[in-house]
Each structure stands twice: as C-alpha cells, then as structure tokens.
C-alpha positions in Angstrom: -79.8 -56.0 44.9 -75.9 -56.5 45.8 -73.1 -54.9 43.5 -72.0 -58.3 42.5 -75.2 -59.5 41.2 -75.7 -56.0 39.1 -72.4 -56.7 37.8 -73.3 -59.6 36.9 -76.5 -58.8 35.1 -74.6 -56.5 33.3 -72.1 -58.5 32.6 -74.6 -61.0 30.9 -76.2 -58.2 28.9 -72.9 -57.7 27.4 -72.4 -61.4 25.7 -74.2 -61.4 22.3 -75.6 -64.8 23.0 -76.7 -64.3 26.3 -78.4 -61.8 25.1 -80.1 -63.8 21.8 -81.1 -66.2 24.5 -82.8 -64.2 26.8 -80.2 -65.4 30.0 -81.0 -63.7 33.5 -79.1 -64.2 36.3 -81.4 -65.0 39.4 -78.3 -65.2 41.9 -74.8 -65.4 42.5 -72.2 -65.9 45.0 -69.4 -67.5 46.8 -68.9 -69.8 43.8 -72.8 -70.6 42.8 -75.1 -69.3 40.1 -78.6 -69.4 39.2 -79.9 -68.3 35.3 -82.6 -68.5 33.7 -83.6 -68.8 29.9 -87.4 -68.1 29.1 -88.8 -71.0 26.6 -88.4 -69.4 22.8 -90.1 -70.6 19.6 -86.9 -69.5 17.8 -84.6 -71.7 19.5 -87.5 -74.8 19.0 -85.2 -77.9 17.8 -88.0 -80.0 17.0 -91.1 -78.1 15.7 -93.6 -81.3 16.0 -93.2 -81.2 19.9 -91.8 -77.1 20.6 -89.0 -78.6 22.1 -86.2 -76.5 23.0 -82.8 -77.5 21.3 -80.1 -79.1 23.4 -77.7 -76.1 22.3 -79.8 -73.7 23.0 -79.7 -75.7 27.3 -76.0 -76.5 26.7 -75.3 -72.3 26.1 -77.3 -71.8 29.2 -75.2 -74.4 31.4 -72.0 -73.4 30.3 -72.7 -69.5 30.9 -74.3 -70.5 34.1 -70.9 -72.3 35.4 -68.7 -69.7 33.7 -70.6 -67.4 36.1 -70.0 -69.5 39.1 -66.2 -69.6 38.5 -66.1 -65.7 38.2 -68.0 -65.6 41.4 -65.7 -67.6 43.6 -63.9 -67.2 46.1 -60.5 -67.3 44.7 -61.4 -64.5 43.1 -60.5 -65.5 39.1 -60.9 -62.2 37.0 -61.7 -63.9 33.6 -62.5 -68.1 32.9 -62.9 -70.0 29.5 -64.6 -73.5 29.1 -62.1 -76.5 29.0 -64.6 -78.9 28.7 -68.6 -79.2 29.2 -69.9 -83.0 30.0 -73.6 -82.8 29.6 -76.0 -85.9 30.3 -79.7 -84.9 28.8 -82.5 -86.5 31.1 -85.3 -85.6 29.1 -86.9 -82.7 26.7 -88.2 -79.4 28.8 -91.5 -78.8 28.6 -92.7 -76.7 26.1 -93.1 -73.4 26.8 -91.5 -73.5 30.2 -88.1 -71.1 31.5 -85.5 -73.4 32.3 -83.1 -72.9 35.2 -79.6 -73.8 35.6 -78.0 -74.3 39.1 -74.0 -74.1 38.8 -71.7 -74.7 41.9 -68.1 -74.0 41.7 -67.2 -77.1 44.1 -63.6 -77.3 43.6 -60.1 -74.8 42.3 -56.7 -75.8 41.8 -54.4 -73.2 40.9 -55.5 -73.0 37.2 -58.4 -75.4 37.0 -61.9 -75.1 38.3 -64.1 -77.7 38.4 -68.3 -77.3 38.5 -71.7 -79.4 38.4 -74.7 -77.6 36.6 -78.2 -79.3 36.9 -80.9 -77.5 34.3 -84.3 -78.2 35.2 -87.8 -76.8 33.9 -90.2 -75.4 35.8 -91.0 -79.3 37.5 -87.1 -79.0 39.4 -87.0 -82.3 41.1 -86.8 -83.9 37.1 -83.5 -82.7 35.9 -83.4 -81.8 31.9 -79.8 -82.0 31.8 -77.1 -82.1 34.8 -73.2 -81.5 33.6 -69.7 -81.4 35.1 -67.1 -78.8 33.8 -63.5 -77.9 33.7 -62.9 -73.8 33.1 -59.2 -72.2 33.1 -58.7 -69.8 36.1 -57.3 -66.4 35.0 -55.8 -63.7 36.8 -55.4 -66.1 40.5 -52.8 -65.1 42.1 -50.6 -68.3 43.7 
C-alpha cells in the first residue's frame, strides 16, 4: 500500500460523515479516486424498495472528487466544493456498495474541474455521473 493512499484512508477516517457512511478509498492518484460506500439500511430513502437516498450517493461523489483534487498533480494542500452537478440514472440496487470514479481532468490556477460516475455493483449502468468545480488551496502560481 503506497503512503499516499494510507494518507488518504486516514484522512477519510477523520471526516465525521465519511465515517457515518462507511467511505473507503479503493485508489488514488495523479488526479483520480476510487470510493466505495457499502449499501446501509440507515441511509434507505425509500423503505418500500431499500433504496439508498440520493444524499447519501451525492456525499459519496463529492468526497470522491474532493479526493481527486487533493491527489493531483498541482499539488493543492486543501479544496472545498464550488459546485456539484449530479444527473441520477437510476436507483442502486438494494443492498449493493456503490462506487464512485472521480477524475480531476482539468486546474486553472484556483479552479479545478472533475467528472464523478457512481455505479453499483452492475458498472456499465451508471447510478449517477456529475461534473464539479472545487477551489484550489495552497497552489503555488
């Protein structure tokens, strides 16, 4: 296991909600993340089907493209979510993890941009795929 993804894992530990929602962090690198949230009757938004709730997948795409931007490159030593645009697909299978796939694709001096795809444990049917803006702290010029 590489120092970056056991700082990372720790890292996750750390945030409270990560934490509530049971995040791991399967890889990360050169601006790309993988984390996974294990399917949890608690965070069930509709009870009839065991659905999870669409906050419960937004949390776990926007922590998965925070981590991207940390991982990057250029090197950013904190980010904060500008803005999250999240199309849901469909509902993820109950009782299935669900995955989300971040890629840091593009930086500007104080703006990174990423895509985030979640997908159950079927990955070629996307749940939910997103586009993000997160501020770039700490980048030197």
């Amino acid at each position: 296991m590489t120092d970056v993804l056991n700082s990372a894992r720790n890292f996750m530990q750390a945030l409270p909600h990560s934490r509530a929602l049971g995040m791991q962090i399967v890889e990360i690198g050169n601006g790309r993340a993988t984390v996974t949230m294990p399917w949890d009757a608690r965070f069930v938004g509709d009870p009839v089907t065991g659905v999870i709730h669409g906050g419960a997948v937004s949390a776990l795409m926007d922590t998965a493209s925070g981590a991207a931007v940390m991982c990057h490159p250029a090197g950013p030593q904190g980010t904060a979510t500008l803005g999250l645009r999240i199309d849901y697909m469909r509902p993820a299978t109950t009782g299935e993890t669900i995955t989300a796939r971040a890629e840091c694709y593009h930086v500007t001096r104080s703006v990174a941009f990423v895509r985030v795809t979640a997908t159950d444990e079927d990955a070629l049917r996307p749940v939910a795929m997103a586009t993000g803006t997160f501020t770039l702290e700490g980048v030197a010029p």
